[in-house]
N, CA, C and O atoms as a CHARMM CRD file, in Angstrom:
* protein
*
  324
    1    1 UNK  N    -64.66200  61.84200 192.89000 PROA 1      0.00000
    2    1 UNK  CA   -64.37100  60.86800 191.85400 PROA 1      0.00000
    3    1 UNK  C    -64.85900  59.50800 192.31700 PROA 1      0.00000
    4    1 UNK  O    -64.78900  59.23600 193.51500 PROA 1      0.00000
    5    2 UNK  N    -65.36000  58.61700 191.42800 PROA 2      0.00000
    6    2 UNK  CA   -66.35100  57.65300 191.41700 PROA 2      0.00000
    7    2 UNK  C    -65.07400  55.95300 191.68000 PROA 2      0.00000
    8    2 UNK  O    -64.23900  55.83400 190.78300 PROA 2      0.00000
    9    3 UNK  N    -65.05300  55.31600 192.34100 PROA 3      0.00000
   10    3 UNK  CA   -64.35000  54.28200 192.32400 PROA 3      0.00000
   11    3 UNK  C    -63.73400  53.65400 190.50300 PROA 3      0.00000
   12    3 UNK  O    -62.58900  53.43100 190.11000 PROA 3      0.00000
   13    4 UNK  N    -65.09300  53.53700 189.76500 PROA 4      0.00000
   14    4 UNK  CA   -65.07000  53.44800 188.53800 PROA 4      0.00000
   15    4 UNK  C    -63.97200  54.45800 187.31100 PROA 4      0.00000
   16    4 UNK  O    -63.49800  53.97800 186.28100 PROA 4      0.00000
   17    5 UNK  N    -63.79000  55.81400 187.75700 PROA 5      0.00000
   18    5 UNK  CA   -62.90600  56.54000 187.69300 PROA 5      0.00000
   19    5 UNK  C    -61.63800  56.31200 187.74000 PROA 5      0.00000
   20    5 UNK  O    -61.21100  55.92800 188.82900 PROA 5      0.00000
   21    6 UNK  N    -60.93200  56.42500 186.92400 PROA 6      0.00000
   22    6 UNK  CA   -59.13900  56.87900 187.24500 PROA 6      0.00000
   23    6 UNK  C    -58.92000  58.19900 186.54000 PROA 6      0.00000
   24    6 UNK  O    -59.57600  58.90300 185.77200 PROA 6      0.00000
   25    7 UNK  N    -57.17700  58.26800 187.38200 PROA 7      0.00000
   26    7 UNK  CA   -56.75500  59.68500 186.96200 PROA 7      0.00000
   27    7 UNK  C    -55.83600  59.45500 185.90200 PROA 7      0.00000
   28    7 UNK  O    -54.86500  58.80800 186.29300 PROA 7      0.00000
   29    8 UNK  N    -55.80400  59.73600 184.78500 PROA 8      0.00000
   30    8 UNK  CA   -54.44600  59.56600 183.71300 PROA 8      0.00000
   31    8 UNK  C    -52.86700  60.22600 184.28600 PROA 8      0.00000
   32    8 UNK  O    -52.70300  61.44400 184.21600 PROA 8      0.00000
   33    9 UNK  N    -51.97500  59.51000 184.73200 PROA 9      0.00000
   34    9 UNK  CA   -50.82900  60.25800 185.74400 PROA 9      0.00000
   35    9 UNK  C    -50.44400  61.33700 184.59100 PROA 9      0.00000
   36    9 UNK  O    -50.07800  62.39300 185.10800 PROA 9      0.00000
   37   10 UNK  N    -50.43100  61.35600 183.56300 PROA 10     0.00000
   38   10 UNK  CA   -49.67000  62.12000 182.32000 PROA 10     0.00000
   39   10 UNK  C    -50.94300  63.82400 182.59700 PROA 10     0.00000
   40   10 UNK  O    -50.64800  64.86300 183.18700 PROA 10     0.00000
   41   11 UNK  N    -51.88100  63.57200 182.11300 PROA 11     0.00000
   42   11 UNK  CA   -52.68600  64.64100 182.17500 PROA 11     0.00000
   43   11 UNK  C    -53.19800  64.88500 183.34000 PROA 11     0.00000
   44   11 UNK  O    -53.11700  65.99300 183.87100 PROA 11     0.00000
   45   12 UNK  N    -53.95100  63.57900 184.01900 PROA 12     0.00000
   46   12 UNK  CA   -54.59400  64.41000 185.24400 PROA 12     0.00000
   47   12 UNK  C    -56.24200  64.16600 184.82100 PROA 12     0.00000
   48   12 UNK  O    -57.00000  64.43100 185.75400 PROA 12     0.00000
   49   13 UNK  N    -56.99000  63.65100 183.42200 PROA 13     0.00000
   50   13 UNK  CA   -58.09000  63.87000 183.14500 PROA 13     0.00000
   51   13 UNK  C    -58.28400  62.58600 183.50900 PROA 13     0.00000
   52   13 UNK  O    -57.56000  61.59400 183.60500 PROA 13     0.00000
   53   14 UNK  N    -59.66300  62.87800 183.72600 PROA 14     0.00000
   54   14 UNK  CA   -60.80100  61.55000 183.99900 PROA 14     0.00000
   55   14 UNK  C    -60.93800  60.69400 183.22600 PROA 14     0.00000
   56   14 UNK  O    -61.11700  61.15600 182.09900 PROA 14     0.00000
   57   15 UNK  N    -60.94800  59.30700 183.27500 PROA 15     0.00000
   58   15 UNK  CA   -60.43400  58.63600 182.32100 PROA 15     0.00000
   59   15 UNK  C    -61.53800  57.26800 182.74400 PROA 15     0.00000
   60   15 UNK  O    -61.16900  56.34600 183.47200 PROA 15     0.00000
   61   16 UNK  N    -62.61000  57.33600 182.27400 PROA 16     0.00000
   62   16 UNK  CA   -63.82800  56.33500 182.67400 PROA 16     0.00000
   63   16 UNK  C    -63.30600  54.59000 181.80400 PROA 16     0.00000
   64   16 UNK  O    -62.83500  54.31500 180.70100 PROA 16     0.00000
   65   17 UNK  N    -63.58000  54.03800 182.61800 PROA 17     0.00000
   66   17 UNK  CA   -63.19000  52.17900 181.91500 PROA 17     0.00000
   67   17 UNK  C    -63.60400  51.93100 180.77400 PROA 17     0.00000
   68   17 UNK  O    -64.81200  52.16800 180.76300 PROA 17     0.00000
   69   18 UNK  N    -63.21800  51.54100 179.69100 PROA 18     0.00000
   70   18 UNK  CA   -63.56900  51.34200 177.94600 PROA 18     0.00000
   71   18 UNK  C    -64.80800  50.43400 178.13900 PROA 18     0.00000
   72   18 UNK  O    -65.75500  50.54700 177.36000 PROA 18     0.00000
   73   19 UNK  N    -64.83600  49.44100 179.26400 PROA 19     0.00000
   74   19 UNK  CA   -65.80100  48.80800 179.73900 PROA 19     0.00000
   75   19 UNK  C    -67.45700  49.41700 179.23400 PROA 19     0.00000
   76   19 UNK  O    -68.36400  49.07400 178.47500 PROA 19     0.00000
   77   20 UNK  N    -67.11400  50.62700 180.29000 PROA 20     0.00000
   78   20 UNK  CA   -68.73800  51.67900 180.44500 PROA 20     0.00000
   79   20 UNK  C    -68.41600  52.71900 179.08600 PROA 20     0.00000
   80   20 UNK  O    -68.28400  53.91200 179.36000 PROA 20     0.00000
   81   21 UNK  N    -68.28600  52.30000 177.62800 PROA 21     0.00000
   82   21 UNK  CA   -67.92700  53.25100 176.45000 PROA 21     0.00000
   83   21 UNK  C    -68.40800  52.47000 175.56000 PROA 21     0.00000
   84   21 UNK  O    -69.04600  53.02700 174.66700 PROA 21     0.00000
   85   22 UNK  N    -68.26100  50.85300 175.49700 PROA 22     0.00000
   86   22 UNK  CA   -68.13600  49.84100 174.57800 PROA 22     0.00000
   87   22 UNK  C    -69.51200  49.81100 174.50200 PROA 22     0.00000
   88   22 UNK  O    -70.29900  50.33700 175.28900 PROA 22     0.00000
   89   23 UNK  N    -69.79600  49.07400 173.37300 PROA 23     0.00000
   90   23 UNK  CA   -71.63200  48.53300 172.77700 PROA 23     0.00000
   91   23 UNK  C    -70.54100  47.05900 172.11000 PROA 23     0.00000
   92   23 UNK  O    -69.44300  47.08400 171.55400 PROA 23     0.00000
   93   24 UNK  N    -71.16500  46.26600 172.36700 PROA 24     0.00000
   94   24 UNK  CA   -70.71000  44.56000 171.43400 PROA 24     0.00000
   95   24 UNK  C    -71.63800  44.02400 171.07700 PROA 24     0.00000
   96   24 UNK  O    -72.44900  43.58600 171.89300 PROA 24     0.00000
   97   25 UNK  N    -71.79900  43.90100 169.83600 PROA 25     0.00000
   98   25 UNK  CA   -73.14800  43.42000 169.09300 PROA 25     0.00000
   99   25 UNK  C    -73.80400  44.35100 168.24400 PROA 25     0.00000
  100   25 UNK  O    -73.77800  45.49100 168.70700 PROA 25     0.00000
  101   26 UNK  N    -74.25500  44.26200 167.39900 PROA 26     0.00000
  102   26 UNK  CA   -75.23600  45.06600 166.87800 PROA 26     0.00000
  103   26 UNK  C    -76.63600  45.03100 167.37200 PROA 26     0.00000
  104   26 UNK  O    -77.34000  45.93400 166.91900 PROA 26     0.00000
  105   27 UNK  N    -77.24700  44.14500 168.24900 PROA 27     0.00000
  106   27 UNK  CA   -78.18700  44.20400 168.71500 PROA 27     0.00000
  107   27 UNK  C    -78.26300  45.35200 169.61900 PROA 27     0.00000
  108   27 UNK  O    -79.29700  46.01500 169.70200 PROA 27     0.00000
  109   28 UNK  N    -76.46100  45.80300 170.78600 PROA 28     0.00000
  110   28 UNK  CA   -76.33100  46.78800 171.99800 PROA 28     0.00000
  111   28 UNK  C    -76.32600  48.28600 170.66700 PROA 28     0.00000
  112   28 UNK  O    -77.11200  49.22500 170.79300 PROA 28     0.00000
  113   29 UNK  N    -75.47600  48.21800 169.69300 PROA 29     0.00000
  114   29 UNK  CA   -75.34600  49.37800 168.87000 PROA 29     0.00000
  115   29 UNK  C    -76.77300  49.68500 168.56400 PROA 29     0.00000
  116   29 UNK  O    -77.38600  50.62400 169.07200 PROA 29     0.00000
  117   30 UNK  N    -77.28200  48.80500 167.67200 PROA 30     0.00000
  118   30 UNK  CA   -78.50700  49.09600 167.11900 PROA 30     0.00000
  119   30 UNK  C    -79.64400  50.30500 168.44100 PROA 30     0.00000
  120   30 UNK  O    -80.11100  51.42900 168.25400 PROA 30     0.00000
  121   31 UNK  N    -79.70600  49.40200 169.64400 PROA 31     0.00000
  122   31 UNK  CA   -80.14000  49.74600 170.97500 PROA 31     0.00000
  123   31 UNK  C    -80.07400  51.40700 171.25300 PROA 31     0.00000
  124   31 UNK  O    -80.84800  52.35600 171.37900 PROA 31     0.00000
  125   32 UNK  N    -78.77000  51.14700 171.26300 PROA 32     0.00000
  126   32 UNK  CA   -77.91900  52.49900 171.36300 PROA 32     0.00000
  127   32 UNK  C    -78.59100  53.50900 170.64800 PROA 32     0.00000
  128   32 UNK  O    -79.37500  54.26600 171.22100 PROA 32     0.00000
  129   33 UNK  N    -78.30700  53.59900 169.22500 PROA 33     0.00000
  130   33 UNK  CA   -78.72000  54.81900 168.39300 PROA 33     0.00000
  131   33 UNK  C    -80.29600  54.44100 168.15200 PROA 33     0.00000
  132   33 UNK  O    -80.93300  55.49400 168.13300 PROA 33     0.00000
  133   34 UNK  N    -80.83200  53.72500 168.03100 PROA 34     0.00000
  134   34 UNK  CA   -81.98700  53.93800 167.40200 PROA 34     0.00000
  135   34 UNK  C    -82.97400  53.50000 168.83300 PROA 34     0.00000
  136   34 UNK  O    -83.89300  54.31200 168.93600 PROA 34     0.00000
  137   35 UNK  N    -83.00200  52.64000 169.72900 PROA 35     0.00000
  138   35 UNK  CA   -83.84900  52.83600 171.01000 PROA 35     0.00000
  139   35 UNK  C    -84.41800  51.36100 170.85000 PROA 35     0.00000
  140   35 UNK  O    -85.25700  51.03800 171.69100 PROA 35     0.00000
  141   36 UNK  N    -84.02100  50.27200 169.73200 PROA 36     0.00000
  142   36 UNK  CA   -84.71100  48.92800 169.72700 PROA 36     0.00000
  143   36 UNK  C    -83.43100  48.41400 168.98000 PROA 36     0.00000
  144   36 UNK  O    -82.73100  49.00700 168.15900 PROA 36     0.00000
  145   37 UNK  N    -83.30900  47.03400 169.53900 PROA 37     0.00000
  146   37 UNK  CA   -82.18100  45.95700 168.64700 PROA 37     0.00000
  147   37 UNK  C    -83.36400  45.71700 167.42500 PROA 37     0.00000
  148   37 UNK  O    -82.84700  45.62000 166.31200 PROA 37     0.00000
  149   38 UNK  N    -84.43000  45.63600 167.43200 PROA 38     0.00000
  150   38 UNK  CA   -85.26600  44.87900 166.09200 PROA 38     0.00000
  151   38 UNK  C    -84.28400  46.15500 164.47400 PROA 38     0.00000
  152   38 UNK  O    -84.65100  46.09700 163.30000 PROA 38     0.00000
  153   39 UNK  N    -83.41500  46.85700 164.85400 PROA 39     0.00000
  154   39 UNK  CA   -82.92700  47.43300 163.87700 PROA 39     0.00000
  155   39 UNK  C    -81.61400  47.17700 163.74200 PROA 39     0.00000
  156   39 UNK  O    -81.07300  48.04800 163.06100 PROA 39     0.00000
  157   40 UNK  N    -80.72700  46.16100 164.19000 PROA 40     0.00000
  158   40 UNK  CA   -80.00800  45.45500 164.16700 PROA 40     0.00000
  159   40 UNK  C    -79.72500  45.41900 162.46000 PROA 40     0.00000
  160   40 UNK  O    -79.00200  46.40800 162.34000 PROA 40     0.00000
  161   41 UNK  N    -79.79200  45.18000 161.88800 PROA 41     0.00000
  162   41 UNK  CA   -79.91800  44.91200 160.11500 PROA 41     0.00000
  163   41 UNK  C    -79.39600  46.44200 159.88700 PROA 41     0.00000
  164   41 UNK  O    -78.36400  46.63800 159.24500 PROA 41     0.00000
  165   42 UNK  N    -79.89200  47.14700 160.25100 PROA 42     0.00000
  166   42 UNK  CA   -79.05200  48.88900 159.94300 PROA 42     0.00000
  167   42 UNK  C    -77.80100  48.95500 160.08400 PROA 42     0.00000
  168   42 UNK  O    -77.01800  49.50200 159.30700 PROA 42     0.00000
  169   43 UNK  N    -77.54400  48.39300 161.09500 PROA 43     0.00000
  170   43 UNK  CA   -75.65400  48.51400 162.04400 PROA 43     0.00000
  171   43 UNK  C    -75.52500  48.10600 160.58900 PROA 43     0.00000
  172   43 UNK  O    -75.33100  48.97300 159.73600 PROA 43     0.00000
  173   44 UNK  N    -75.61200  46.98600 160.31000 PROA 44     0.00000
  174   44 UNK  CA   -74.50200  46.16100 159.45800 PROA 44     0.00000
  175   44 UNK  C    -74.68400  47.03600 158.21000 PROA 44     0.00000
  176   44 UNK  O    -73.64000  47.44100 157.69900 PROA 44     0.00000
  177   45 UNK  N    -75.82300  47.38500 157.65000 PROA 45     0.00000
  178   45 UNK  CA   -75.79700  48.45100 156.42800 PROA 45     0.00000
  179   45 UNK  C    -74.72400  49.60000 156.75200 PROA 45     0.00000
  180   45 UNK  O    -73.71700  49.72400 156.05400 PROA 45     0.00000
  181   46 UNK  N    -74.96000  50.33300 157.71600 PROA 46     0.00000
  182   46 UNK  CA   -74.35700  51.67600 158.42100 PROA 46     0.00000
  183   46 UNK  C    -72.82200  51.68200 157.98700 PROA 46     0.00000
  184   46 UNK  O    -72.28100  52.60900 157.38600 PROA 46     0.00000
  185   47 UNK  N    -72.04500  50.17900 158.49700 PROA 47     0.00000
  186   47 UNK  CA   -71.27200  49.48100 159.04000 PROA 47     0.00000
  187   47 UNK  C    -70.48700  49.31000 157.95500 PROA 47     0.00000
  188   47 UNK  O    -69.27800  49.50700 158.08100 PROA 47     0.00000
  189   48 UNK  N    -70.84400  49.04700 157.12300 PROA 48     0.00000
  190   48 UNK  CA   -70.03700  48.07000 155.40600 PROA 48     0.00000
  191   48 UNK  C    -71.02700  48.58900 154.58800 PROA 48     0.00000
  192   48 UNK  O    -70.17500  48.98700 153.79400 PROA 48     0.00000
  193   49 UNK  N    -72.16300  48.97600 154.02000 PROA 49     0.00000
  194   49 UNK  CA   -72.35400  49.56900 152.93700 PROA 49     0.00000
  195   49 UNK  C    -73.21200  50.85400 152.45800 PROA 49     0.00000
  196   49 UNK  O    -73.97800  50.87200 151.49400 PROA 49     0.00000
  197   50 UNK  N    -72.96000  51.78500 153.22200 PROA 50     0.00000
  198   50 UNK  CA   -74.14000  53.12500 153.80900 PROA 50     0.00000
  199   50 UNK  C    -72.45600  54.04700 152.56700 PROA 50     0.00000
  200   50 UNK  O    -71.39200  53.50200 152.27400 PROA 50     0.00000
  201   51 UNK  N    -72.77900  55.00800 152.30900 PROA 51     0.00000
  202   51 UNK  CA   -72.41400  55.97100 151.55600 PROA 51     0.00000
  203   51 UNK  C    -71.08500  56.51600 152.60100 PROA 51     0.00000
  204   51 UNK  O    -69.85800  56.50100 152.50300 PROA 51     0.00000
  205   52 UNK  N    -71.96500  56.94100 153.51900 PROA 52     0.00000
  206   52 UNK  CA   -71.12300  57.97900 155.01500 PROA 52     0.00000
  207   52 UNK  C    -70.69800  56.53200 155.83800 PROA 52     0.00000
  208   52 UNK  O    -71.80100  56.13000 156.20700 PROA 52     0.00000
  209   53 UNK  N    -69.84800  55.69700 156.24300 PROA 53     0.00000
  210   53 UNK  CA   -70.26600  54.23500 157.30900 PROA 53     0.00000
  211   53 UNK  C    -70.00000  54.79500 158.22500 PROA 53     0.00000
  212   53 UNK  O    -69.24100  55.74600 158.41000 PROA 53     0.00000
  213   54 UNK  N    -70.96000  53.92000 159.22200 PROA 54     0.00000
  214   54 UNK  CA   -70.62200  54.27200 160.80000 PROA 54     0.00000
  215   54 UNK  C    -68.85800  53.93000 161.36300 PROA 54     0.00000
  216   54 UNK  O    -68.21100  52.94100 161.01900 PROA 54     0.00000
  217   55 UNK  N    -68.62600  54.45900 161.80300 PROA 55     0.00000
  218   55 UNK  CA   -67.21000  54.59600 162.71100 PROA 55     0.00000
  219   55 UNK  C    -67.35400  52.92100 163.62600 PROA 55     0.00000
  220   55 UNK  O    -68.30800  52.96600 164.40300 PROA 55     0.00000
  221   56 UNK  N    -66.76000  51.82500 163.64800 PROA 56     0.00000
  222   56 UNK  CA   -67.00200  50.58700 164.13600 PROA 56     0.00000
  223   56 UNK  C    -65.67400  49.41000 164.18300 PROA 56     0.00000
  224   56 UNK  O    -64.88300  49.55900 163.25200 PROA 56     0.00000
  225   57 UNK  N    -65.41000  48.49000 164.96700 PROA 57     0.00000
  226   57 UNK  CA   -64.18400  48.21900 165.02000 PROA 57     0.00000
  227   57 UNK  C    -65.03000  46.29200 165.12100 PROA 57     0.00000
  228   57 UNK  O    -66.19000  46.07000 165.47000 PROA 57     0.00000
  229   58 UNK  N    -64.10400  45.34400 164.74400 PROA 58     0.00000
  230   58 UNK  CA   -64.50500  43.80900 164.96000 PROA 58     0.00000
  231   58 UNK  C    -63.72100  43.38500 166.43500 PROA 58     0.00000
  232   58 UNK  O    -62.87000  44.01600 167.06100 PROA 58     0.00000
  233   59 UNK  N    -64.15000  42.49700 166.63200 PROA 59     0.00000
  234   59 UNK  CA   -63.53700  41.80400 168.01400 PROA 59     0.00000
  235   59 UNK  C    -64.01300  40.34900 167.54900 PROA 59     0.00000
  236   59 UNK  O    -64.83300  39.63400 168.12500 PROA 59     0.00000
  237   60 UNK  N    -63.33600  40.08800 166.41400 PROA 60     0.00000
  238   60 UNK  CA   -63.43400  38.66500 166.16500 PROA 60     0.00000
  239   60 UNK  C    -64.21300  38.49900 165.20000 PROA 60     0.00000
  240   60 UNK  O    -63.63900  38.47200 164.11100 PROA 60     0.00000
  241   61 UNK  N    -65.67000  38.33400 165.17200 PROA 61     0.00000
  242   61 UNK  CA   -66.84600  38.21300 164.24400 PROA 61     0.00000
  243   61 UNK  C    -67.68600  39.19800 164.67300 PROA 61     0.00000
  244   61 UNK  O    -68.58000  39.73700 164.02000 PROA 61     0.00000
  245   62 UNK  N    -67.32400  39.43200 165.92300 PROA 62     0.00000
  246   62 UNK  CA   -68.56400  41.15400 166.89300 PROA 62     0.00000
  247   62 UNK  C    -68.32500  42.08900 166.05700 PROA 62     0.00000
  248   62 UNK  O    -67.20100  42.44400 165.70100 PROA 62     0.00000
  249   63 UNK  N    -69.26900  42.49900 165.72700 PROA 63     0.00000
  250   63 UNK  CA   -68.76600  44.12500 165.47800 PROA 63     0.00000
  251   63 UNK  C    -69.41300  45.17900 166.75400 PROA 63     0.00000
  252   63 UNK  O    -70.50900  45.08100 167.30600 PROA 63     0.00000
  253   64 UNK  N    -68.65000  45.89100 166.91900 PROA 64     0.00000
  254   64 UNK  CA   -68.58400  46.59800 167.89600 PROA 64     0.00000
  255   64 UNK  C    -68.47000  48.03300 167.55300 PROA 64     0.00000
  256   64 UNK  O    -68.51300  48.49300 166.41200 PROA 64     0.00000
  257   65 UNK  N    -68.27700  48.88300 168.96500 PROA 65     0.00000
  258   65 UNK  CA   -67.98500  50.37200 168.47200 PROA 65     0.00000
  259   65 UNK  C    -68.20300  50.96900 170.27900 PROA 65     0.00000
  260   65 UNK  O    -68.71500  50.32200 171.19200 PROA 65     0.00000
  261   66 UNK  N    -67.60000  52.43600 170.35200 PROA 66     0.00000
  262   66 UNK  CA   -67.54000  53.26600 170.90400 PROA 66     0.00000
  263   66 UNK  C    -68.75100  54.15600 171.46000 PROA 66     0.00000
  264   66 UNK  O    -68.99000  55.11900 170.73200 PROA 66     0.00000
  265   67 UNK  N    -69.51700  54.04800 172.52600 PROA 67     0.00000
  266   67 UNK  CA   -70.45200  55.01000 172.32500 PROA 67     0.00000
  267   67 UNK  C    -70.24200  56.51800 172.39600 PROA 67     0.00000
  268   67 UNK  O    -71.10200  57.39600 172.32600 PROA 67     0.00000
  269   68 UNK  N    -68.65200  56.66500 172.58100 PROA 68     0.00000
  270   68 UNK  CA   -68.58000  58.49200 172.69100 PROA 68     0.00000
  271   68 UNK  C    -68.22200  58.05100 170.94000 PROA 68     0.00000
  272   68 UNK  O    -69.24000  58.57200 170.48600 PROA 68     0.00000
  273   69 UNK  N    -67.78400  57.69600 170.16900 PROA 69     0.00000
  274   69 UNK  CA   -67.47400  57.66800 168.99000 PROA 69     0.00000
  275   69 UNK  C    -68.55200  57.91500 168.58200 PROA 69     0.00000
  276   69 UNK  O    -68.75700  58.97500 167.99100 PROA 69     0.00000
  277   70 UNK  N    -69.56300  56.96600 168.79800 PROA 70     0.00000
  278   70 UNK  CA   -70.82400  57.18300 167.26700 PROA 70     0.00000
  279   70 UNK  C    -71.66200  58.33100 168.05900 PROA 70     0.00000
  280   70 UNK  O    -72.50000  58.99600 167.45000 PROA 70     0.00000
  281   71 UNK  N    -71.45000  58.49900 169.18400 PROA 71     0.00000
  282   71 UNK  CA   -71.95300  60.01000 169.08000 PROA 71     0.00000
  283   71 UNK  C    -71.28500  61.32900 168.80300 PROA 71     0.00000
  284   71 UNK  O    -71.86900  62.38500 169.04400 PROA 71     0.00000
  285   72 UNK  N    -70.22700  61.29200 168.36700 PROA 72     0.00000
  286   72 UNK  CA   -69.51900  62.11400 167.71300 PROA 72     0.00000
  287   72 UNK  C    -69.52700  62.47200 166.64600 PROA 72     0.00000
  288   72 UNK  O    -69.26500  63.61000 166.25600 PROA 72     0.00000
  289   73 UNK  N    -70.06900  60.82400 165.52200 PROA 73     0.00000
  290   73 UNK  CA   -70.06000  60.57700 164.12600 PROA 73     0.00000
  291   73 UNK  C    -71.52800  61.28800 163.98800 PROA 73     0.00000
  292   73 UNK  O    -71.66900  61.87800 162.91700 PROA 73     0.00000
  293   74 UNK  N    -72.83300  61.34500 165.02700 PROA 74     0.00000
  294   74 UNK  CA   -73.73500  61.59300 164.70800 PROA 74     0.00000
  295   74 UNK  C    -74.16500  62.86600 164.92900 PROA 74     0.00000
  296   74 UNK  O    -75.29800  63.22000 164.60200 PROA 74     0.00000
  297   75 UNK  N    -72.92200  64.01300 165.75600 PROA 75     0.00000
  298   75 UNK  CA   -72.83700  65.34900 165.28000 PROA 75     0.00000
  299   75 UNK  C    -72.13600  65.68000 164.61600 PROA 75     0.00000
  300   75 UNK  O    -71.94700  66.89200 164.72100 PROA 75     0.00000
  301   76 UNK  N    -71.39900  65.07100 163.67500 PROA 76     0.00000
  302   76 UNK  CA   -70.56100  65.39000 162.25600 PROA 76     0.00000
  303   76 UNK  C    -71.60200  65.42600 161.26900 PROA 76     0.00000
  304   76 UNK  O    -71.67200  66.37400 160.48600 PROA 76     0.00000
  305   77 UNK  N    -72.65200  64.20000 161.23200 PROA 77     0.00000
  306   77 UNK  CA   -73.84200  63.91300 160.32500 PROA 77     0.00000
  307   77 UNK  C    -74.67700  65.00900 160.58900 PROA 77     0.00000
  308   77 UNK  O    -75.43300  65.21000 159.63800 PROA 77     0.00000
  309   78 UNK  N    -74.84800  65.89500 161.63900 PROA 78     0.00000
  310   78 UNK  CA   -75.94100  66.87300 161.91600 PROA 78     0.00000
  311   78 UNK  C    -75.26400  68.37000 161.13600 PROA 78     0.00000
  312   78 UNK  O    -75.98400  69.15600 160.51900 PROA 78     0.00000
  313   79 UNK  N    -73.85900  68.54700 161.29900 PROA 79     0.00000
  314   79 UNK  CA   -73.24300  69.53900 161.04100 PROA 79     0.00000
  315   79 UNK  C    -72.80700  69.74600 159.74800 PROA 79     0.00000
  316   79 UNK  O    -72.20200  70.74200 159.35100 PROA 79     0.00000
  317   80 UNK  N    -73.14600  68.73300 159.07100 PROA 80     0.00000
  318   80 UNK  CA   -72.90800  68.56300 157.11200 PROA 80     0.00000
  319   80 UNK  C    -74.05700  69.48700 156.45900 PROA 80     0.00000
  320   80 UNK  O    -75.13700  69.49400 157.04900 PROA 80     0.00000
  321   81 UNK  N    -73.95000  70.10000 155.54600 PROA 81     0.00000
  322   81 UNK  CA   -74.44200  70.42600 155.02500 PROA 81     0.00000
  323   81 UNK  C    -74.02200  70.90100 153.40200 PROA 81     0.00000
  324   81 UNK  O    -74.87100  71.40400 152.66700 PROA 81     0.00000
């Protein structure tokens, strides 16, 4: 186990820092799923006015999000049919 690591005393599971999970900005999200911030303008569509919205939380005026989340949301989107 990695210094970065803790143990949850209740379960016992690996429990990595929200730190190394978080994206802040839509420039880091955008990054994230699509491989360039120049798509930055998507988050916010995705975000507030897309049909399906991305899964995303504010921290003030940030919008933010989870990276085990939106990769979760983006095998729910694969598994629709």
């Amino acid at each position: 186990m990695t210094e970065a690591a803790r143990v949850q005393p209740a379960t016992g599971e690996l429990c990595l820092p929200l730190a190394d999970d978080l994206l802040r900005g839509a420039d880091a999200i955008a990054e994230f799923i699509f491989g360039s911030a120049k798509h930055r303008r998507k988050i916010y569509y995705y975000a507030n006015d897309a049909k399906i919205r991305m899964p995303h939380f504010r921290i003030g005026s940030v919008i933010c999000a989870r990276k085990s989340t939106l990769l979760e949301w983006v095998s729910r989107q694969e598994n629709m049919r």
